[in-house]
C-alpha positions as CSV (number, residue, x, y, z in Angstrom):
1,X,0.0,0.0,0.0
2,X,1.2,3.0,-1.0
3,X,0.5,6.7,0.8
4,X,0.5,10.0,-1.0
5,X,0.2,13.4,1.3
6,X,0.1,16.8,-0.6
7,X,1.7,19.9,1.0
8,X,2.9,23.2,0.4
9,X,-0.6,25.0,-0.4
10,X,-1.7,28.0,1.5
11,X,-2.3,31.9,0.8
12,X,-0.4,34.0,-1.5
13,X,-1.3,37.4,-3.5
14,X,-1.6,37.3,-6.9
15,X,1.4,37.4,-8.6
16,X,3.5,35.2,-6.1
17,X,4.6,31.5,-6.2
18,X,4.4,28.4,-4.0
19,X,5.4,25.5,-4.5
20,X,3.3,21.9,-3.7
21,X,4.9,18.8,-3.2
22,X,3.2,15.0,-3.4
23,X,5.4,12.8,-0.9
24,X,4.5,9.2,-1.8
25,X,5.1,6.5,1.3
26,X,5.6,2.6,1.6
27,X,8.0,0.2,0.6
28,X,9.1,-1.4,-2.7
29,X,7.6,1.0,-4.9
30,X,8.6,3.5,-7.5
31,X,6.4,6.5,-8.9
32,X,5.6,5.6,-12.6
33,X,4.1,9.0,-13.5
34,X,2.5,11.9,-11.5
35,X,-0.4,14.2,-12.4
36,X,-1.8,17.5,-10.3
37,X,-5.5,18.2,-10.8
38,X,-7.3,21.3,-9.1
39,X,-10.8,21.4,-8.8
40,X,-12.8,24.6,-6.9
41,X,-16.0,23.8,-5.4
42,X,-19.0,23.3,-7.9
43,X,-16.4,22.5,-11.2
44,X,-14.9,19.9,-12.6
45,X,-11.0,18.7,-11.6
46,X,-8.8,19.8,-14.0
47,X,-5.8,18.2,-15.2
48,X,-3.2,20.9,-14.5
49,X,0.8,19.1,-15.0
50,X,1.7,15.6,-16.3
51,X,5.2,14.0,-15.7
52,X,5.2,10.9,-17.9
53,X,7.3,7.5,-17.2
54,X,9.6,9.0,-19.2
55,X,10.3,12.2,-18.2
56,X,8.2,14.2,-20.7
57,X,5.7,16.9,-19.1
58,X,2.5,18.5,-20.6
59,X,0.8,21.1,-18.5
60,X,-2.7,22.8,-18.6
61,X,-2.8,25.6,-21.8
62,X,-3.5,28.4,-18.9
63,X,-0.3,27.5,-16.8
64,X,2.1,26.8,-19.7
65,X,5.2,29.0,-18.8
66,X,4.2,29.5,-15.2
67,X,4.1,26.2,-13.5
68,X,6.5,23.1,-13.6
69,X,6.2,19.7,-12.4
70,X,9.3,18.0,-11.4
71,X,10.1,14.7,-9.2
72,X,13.0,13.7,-6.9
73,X,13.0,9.9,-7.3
74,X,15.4,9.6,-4.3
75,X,12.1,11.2,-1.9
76,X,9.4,9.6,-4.1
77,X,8.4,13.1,-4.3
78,X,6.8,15.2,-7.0
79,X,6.7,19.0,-7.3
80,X,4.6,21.7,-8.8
81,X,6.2,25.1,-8.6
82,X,3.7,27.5,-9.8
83,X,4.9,31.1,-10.4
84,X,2.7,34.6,-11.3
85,X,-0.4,33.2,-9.6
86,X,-3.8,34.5,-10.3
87,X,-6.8,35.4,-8.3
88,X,-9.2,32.5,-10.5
89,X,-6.5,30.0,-9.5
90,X,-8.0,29.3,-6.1
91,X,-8.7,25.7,-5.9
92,X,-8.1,22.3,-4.0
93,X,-4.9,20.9,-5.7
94,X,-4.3,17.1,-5.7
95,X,-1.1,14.6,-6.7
96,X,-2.4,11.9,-8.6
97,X,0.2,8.9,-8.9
98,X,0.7,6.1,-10.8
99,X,3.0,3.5,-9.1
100,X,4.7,0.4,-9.8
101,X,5.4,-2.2,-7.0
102,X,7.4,-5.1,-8.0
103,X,5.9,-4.6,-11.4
104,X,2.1,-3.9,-10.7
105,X,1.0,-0.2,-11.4
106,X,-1.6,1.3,-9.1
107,X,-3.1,4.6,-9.1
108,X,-3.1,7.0,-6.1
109,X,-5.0,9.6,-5.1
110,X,-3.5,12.4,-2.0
111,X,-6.1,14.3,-0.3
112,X,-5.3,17.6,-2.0
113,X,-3.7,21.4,-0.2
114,X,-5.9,24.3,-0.9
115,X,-4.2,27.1,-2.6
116,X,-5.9,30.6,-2.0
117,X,-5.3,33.6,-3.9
118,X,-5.9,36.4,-3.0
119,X,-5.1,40.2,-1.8
């Protein structure tokens, strides 16, 4: 069983940065690829930032150029540094990861961080 805990959301005026990490726990596992969804209350989650198996990332048309998704392998830990953030922005953000465990791939979900932003 694997265990993913988000972190690093919280307020920040529009314009600053945070930056979220996805710390994945248990034994014998290695992340196979990471995703970070936001979803506000009352719309649909969002795919945000994608790091593929291999390394590749793809990220949301309205964060292209702002945010970055990055992993440290030696942590099991995956990053979103997002940069110039914007009022509309406000949302729950999740870590969605796709694991392999002695060569079986699961999906897990964290429980998200909320991000406010906001003057």
């Amino acid at each position: 069983q694997v265990h993913v805990v988000e972190s690093g959301g919280g307020l920040v005026q529009p314009g600053g940065s945070l930056r979220l990490s996805c710390a994945a726990s248990g034994s014998g596992f290695s992340i196979y690829s990471a995703d970070w969804y936001r979803q506000a209350p009352g719309k649909e989650r969002e795919l945000v930032a994608r790091l593929t198996s291999r390394g590749a990332t793809n990220y949301a048309d309205s964060v292209t150029g702002r945010f970055t998704i990055s992993r440290d392998d030696a942590k099991n830990t995956v990053y979103l540094q997002m940069n110039n953030l914007k009022s509309e922005e406000t949302d729950l953000y999740s870590c969605y990861d796709t694991v392999d465990t002695w060569g079986v791939i699961d999906d897990y979900w964290g429980q998200g961080t909320q991000v406010t932003v906001s003057s």
